[in-house]
VEXDREN-2710 file (C-alpha; in Angstrom, 1 decimal):
% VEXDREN-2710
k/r/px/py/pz
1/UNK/102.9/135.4/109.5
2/UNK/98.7/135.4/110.2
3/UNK/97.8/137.2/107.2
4/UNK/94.3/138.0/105.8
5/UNK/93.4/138.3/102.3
6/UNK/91.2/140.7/100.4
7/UNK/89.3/140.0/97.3
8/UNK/87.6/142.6/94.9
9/UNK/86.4/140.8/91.8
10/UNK/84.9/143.2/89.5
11/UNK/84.0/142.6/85.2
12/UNK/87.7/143.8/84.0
13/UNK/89.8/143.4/86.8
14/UNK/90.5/141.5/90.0
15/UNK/92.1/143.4/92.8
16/UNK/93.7/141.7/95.8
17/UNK/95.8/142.6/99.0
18/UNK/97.2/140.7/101.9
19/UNK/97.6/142.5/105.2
20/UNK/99.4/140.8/108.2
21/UNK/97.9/140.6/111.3
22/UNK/100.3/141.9/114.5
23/UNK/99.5/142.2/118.1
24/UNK/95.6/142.2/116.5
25/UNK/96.6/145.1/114.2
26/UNK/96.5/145.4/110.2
27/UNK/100.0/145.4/108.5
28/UNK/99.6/146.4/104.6
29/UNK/101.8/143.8/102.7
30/UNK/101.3/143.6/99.6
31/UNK/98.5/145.3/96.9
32/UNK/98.1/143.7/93.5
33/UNK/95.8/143.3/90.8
34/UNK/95.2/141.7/87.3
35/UNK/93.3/144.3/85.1
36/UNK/92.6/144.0/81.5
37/UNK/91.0/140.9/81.1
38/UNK/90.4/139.5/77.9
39/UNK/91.8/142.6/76.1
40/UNK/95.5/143.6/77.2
41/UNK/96.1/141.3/80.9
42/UNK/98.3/142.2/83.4
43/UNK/99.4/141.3/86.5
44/UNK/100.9/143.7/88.8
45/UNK/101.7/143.9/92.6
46/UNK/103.7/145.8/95.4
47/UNK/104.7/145.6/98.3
48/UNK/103.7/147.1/101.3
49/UNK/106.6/150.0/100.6
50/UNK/105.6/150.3/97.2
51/UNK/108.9/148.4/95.7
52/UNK/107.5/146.6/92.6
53/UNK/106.8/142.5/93.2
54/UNK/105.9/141.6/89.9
55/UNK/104.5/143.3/86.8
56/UNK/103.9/141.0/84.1
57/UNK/101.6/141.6/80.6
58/UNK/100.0/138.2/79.6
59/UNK/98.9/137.3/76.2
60/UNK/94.9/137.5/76.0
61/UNK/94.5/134.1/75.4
62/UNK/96.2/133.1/78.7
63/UNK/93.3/135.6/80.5
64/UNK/90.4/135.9/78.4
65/UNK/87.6/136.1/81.4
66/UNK/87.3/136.1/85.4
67/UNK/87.6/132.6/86.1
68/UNK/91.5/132.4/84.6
69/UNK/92.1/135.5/85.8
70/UNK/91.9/134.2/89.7
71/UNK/93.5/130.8/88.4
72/UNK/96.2/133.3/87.4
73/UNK/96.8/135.0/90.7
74/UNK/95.8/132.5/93.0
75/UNK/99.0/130.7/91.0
76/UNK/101.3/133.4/91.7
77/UNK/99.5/134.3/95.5
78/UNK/100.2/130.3/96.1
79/UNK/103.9/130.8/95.3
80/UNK/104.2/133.3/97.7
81/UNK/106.0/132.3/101.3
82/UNK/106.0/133.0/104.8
83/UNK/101.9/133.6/105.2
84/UNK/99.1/131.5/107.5
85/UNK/95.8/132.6/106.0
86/UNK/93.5/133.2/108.7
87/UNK/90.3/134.0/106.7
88/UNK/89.9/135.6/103.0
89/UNK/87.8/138.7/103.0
90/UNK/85.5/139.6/99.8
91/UNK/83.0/142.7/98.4
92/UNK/80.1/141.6/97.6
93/UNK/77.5/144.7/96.4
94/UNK/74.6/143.1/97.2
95/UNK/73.2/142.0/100.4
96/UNK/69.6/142.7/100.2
97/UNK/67.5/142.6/103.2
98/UNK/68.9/139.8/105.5
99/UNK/72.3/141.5/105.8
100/UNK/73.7/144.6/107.3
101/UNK/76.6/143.6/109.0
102/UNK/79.2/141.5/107.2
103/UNK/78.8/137.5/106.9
104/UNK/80.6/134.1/107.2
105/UNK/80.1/132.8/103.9
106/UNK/78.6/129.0/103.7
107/UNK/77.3/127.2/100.8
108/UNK/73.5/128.1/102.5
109/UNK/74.7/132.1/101.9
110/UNK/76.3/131.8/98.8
111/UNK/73.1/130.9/97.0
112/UNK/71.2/133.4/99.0
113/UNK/73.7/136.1/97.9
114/UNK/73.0/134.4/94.2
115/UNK/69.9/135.2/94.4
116/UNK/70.6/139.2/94.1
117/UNK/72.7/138.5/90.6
118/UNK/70.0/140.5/88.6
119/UNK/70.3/143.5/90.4
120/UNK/73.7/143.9/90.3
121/UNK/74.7/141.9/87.0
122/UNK/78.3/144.0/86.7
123/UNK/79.6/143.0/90.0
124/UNK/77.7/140.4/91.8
125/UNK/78.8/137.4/89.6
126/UNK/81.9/138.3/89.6
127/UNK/81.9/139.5/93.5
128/UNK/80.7/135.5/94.1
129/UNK/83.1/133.8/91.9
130/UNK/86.3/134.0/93.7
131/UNK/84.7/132.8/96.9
132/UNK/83.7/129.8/94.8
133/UNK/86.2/129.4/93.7
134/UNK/88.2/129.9/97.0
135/UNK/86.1/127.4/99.1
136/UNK/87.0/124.5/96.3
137/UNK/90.9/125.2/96.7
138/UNK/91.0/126.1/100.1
139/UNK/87.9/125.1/102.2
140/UNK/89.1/125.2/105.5
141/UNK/90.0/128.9/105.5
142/UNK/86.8/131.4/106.6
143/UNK/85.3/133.4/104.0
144/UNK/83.5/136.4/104.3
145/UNK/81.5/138.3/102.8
146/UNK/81.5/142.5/103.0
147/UNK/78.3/144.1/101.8
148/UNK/78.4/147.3/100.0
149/UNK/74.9/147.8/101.2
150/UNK/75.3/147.6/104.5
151/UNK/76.5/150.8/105.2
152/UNK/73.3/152.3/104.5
153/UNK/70.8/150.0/106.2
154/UNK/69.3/151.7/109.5
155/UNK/67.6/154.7/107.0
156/UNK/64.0/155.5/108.5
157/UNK/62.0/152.9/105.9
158/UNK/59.7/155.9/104.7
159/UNK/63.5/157.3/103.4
160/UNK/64.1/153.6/101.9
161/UNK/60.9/153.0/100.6
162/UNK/59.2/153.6/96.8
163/UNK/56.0/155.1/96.5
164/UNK/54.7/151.5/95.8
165/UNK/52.1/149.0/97.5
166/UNK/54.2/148.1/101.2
167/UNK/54.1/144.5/100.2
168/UNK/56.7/145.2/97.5
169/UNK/58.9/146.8/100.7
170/UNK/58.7/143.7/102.2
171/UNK/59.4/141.9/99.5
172/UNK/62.8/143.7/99.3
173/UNK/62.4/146.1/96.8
174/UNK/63.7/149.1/98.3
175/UNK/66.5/152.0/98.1
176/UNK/69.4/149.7/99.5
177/UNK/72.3/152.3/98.1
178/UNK/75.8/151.4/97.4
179/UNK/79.6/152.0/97.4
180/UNK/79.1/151.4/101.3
181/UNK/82.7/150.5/101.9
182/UNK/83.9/153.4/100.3
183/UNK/81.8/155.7/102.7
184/UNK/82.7/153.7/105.6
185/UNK/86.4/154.5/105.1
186/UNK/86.0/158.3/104.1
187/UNK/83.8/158.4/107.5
188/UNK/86.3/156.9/109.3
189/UNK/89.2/159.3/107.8
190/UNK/87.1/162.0/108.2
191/UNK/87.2/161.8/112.0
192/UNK/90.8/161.3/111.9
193/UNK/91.7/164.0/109.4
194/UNK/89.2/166.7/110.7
195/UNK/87.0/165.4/113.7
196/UNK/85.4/169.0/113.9
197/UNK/83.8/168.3/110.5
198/UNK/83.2/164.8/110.7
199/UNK/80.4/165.1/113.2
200/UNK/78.7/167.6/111.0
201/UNK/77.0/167.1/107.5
202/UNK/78.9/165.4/105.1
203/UNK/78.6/165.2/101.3
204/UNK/80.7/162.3/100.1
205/UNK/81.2/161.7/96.2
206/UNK/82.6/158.4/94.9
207/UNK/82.8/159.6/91.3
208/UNK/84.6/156.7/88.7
209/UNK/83.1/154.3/86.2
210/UNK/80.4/153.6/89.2
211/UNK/79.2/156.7/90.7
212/UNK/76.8/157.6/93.8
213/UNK/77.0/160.2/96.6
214/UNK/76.6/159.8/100.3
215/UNK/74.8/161.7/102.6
216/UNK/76.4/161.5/106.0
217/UNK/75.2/162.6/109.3
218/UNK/77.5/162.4/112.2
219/UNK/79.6/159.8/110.3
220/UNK/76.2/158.1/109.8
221/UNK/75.0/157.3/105.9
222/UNK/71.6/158.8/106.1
223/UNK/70.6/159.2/102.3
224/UNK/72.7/157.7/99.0
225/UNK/71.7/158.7/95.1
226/UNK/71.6/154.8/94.6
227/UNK/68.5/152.5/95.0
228/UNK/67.0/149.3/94.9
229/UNK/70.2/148.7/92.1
230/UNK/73.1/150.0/91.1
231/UNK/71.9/151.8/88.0
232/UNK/70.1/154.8/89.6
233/UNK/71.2/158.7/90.9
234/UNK/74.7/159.7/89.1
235/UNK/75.6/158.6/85.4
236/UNK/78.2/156.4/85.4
237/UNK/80.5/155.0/82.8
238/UNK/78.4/152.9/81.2
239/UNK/75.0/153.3/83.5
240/UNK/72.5/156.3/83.1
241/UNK/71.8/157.0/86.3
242/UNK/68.4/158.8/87.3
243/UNK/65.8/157.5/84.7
244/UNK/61.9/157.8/84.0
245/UNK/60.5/154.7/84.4
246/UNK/58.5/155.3/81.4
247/UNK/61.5/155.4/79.4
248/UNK/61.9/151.6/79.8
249/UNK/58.5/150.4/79.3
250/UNK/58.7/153.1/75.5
251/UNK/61.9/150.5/75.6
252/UNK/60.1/147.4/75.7
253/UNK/56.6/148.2/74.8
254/UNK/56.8/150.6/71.4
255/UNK/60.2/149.6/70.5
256/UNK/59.4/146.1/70.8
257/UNK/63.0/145.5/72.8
258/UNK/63.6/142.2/74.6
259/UNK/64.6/142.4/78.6
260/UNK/67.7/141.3/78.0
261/UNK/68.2/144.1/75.8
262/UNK/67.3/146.9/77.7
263/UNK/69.2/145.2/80.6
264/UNK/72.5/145.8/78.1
265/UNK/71.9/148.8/77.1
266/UNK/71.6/150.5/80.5
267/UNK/74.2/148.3/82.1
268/UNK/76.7/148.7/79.6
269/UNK/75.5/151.0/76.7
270/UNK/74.5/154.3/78.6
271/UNK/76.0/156.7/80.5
272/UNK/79.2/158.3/79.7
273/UNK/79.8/155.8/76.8
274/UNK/76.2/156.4/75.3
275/UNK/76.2/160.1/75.5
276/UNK/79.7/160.6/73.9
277/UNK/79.7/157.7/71.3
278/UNK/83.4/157.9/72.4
279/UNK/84.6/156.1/75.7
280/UNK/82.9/155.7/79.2
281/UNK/86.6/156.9/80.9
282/UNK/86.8/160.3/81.5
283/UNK/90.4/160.8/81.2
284/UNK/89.4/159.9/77.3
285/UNK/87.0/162.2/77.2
286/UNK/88.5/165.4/79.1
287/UNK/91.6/164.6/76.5
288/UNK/89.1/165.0/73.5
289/UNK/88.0/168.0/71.6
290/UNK/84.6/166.3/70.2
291/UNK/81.7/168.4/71.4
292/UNK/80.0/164.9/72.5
293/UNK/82.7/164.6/74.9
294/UNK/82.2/168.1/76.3
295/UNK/78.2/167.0/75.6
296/UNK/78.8/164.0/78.2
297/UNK/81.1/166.3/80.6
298/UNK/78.7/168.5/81.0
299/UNK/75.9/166.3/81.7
300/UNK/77.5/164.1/84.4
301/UNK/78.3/168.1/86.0
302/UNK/75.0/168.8/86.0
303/UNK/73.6/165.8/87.4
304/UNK/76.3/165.6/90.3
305/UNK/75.3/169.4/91.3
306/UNK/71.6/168.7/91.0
307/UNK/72.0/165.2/93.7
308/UNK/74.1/167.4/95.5
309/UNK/71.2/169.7/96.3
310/UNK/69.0/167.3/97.0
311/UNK/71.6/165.7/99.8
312/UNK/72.2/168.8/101.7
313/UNK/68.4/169.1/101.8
314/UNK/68.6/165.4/103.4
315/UNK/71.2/167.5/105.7
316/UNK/69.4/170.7/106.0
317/UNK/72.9/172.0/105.3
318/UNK/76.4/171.4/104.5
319/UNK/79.5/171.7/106.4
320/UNK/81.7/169.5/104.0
321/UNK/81.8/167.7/100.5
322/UNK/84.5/165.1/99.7
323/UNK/85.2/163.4/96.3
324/UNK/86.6/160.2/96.3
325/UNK/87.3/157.4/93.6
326/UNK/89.1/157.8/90.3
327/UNK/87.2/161.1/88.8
328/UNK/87.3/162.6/92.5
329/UNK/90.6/161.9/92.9
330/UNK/92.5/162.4/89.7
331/UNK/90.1/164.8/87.7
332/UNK/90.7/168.4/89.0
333/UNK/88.8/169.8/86.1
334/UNK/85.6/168.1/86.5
335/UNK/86.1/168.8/90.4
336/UNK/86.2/172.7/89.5
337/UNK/82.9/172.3/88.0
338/UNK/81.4/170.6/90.4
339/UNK/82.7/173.0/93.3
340/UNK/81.4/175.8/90.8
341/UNK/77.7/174.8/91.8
342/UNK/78.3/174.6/95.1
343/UNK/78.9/177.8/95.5
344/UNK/75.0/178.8/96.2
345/UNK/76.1/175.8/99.8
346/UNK/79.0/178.5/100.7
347/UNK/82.1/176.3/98.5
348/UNK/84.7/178.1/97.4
349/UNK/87.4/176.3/96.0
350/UNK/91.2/177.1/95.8
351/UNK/91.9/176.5/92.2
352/UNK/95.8/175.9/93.0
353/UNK/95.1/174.0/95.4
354/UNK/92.7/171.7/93.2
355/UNK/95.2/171.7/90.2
356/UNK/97.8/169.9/93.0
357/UNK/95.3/167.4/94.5
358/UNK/96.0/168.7/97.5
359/UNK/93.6/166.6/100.5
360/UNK/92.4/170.4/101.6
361/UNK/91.2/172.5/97.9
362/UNK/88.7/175.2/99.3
363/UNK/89.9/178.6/100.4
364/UNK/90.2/179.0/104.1
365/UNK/87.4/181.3/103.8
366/UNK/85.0/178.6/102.3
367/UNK/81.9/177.6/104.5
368/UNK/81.7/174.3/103.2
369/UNK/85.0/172.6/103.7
370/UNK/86.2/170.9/100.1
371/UNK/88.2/167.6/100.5
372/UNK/90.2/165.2/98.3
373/UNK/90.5/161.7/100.0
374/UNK/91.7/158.8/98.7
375/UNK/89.4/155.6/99.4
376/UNK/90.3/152.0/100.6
377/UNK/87.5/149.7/100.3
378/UNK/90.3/146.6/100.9
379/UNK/91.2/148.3/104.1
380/UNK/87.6/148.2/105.6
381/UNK/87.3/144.8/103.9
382/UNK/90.4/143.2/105.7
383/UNK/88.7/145.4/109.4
384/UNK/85.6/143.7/109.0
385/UNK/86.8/140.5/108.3
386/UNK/89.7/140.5/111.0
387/UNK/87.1/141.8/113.7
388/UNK/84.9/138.8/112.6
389/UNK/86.8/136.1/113.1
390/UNK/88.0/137.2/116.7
391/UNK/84.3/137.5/117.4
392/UNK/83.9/133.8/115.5
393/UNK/86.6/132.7/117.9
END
């Protein structure tokens, strides 16, 4: 069976799907992923019905970073029979200026793509790894790269631009946004679900450890709250978000802190994390009756209404706002908060229908329609990467 593969690599977990390829069409066969590196592995898949194919816990020593972690699954991927890999698919966050469309990865592109490791340190090394490691063990099978920038590129460059000398633009350093495959697919549902909305103006809300929203135009990304990294607009798990510029030269320059220091502490040490001093999940944190948890709760509330405005101003209106992503998908309280500011846009949310999870959670009366959709970054991964090789070939 021509199958393709999907890879998302990310710091704590390493996601992977296969989907056949019939009469030129996707087939879902099987979704897996090993998560818990270094701390409690496991490696779990399904099949394309859901039935369970393996789930296996795996001492820590046996999985103690990325690289064993894909020596792990390719192992059990290996085993499996009766699929022709035509081409392995990957995410890759960053593409910076040369790429807007997705990529045949050669040696040449991989260190280009190397190149943009600062700016994404959580996810690009790890994005680049598996397709290293992928062209040693299997170099006659096509990879390709899928940007999560590339979504966004075609923004009017005085939207894209910083207020900087235009020599930095062309340099590169620019608002590039993120989570692109994730809009791509809620655009692309959006015209299937409700086609009458999807034309319109669009708020769409990946909220989870990495959080941005998507202003959407016509199914069109035409603003994002991220820039020229992944660290700015929402706060995040670990990330702060929107922050003074000032605030990290006071970092370096009066508390004497090294690069590499300030580097961790807003990659890792800020955001949800930082604020609560308790855990950068918000499952931990809506379970928690510490006031710094409420503190943190409240803040990422805040900060989503407040880049909500400033989106439907991008719009000059709003006809619908999706959430997406583990906090939009499986945190109905934090959802009712959210829809609570956009009441002044014409929301009104159905609480009942929040509390279910149902796709549909405004009242029928609402002016802005509120939405629930699952996302499927693997799904636009494996369509860009199936649509590339037929044009390769």
């Amino acid at each position: 069976m021509e199958a393709i593969l999907v890879v998302n690599a990310g710091s704590s977990s390493l996601k992977f799907q296969i989907f056949a390829v019939v009469d030129g069409q996707l087939q879902r066969q099987l979704r897996g992923q090993v998560d818990g590196i270094g701390r409690h592995p496991r490696l779990r898949a399904e099949d394309g019905t859901g039935a369970t194919l393996v789930d296996r816990t795996i001492p820590p020593e046996e999985i103690r970073d990325l690289p064993s972690a894909i020596a792990h699954a390719g192992e059990w991927l290996r085993a499996l029979e009766g699929f022709h890999l035509l081409a392995i698919g990957h995410r890759v966050v960053h593409g910076g200026p040369n790429h807007a469309e997705p990529v045949l990865i050669d040696h040449a592109v991989l260190d280009e793509l190397a190149h943009y490791q600062e700016l994404a340190p959580l996810h690009q090394p790890n994005n680049l790894l598996p397709i290293r490691r992928a062209m040693e063990i299997n170099p006659e099978v096509p990879q390709v790269a899928c940007f999560d920038t590339a979504f966004h590129r075609g923004h009017p460059p005085h939207t894209d631009c910083y207020a900087l000398p235009m020599s930095y633009y062309e340099e590169g350093v620019r608002r590039y946004g993120f989570h692109g495959m994730s809009y791509e697919y809620i655009s692309t549902r959006l015209r299937e679900m409700l086609p009458e909305r999807a034309g319109g103006r669009v708020i769409a809300a990946h909220l989870g450890s990495g959080a941005s929203m998507c202003a959407l135009l016509d199914g069109r990304s035409v603003d994002s709250t991220m820039g020229f990294t992944a660290l700015d607009g929402l706060p995040m798990g670990t990330r702060p978000g929107q922050l003074d510029p000032g605030v990290v030269l006071h970092l370096i320059i009066q508390k004497g802190m090294a690069a590499e220091a300030v580097s961790d502490l807003l990659y890792r040490g800020s955001g949800l994390k930082g604020l609560s001093g308790i855990s950068n999940d918000m499952r931990d944190l809506l379970a928690s009756e510490d006031p710094r948890a409420a503190f943190a709760i409240a803040h990422f509330v805040h900060r989503c209404a407040l880049n909500a405005g400033m989106l439907a101003a991008a719009l000059e209106g709003l006809d619908a706002f999706v959430f997406t992503a583990g906090i939009g998908e499986h945190a109905p309280p934090v959802r009712e908060r959210i829809a609570a500011r956009l009441a002044w846009l014409g929301a009104e949310l159905d609480p009942a229908a929040n509390a279910e999870n149902r796709t549909v959670i405004s009242t029928p009366a609402s002016r802005v329609k509120l939405l629930v959709i699952p996302t499927d970054e693997e799904l636009m991964i494996a369509r860009h990467t199936l649509r590339l090789i037929q044009n390769a070939h």
